[in-house]
N, C-alpha and C positions, 0 to 999 in steps of 0.2 A: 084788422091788424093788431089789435089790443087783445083781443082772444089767442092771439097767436104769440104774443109775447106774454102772456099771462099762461101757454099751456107748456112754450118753451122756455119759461123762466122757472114755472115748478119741477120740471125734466131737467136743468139743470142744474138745480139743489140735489135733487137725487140723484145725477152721474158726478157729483164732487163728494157726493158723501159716499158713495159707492167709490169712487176713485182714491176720497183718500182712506175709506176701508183699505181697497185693495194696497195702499202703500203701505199702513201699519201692518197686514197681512205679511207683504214682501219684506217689510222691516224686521219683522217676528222670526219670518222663516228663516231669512239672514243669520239672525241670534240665535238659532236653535243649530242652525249649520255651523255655526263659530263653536258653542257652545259642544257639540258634535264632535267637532275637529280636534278642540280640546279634550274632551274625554276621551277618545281613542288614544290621541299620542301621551295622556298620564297612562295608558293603559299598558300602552308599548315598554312608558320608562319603567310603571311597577314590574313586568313581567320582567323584562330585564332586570331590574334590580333584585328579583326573585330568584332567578335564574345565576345572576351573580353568586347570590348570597350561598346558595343551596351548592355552586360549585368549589366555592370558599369553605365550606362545612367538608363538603365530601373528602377536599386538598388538605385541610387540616385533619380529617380523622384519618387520614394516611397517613400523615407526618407523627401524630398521634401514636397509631399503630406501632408504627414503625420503633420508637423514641422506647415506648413499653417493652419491643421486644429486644432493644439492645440495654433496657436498664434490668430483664432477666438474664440476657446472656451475660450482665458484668458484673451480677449479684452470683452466679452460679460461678462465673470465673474470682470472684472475690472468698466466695466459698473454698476454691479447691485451694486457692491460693493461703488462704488460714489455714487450711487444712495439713499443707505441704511444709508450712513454720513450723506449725504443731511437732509433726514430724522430724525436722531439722531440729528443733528444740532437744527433743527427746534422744536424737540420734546425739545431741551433742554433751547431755547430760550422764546420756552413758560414756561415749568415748572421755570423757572428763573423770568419771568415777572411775573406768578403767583404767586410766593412765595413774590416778593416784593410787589404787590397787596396785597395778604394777610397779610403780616408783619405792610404793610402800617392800612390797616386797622384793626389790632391788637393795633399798636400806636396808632389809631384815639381811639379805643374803652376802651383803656386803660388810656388816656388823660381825655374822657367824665368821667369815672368811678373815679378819682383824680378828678375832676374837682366839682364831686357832691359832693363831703364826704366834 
């Protein structure tokens, strides 16, 4: 009987050290499975937040775009629009200098005509 509990007392040193192996084992793999889980779903948020970002850039260089092509339509429109003063300027520099031309020689012909009587 003492042989038998001296051969099943050293067989059960080795199935508790085997046994609690095989728990730190399960313990481990647990934490690798956790650890796991965690890295995929930061994986999920970086892609999405990738994916965010990169549709935020494309939405803004639209807006971008767009912004550029109505600050040349309003710089072209600014242009013709100096351009058309310009012009009013000048149309009115003349009619100004014409009217004193004429006025002038209204005075003149109004003087000769006084002048005859």
């Amino acid at each position: 009987v003492s042989v038998r509990e001296a051969k099943v007392g050293h067989f059960d040193q080795v199935i508790s050290a085997i046994d609690a192996m095989m728990k730190t084992l399960r313990d481990e793999d647990a934490a690798d499975i956790a650890k796991r889980d965690q890295c995929k779903e930061e994986y999920k948020k970086v892609n999405s937040t990738i994916a965010n970002v990169q549709w935020l850039i494309k939405k803004n260089q639209a807006a971008i775009d767009k912004l550029e092509r109505l600050i040349e339509s309003l710089d072209e429109e600014k242009a013709k629009t100096i351009q058309a003063i310009q012009e009013v300027e000048a149309q009115i520099a003349a009619m100004t200098q014409q009217r004193k031309d004429e006025n002038q020689a209204f005075k003149n012909a109004k003087k000769e005509d006084q002048d005859a009587i």
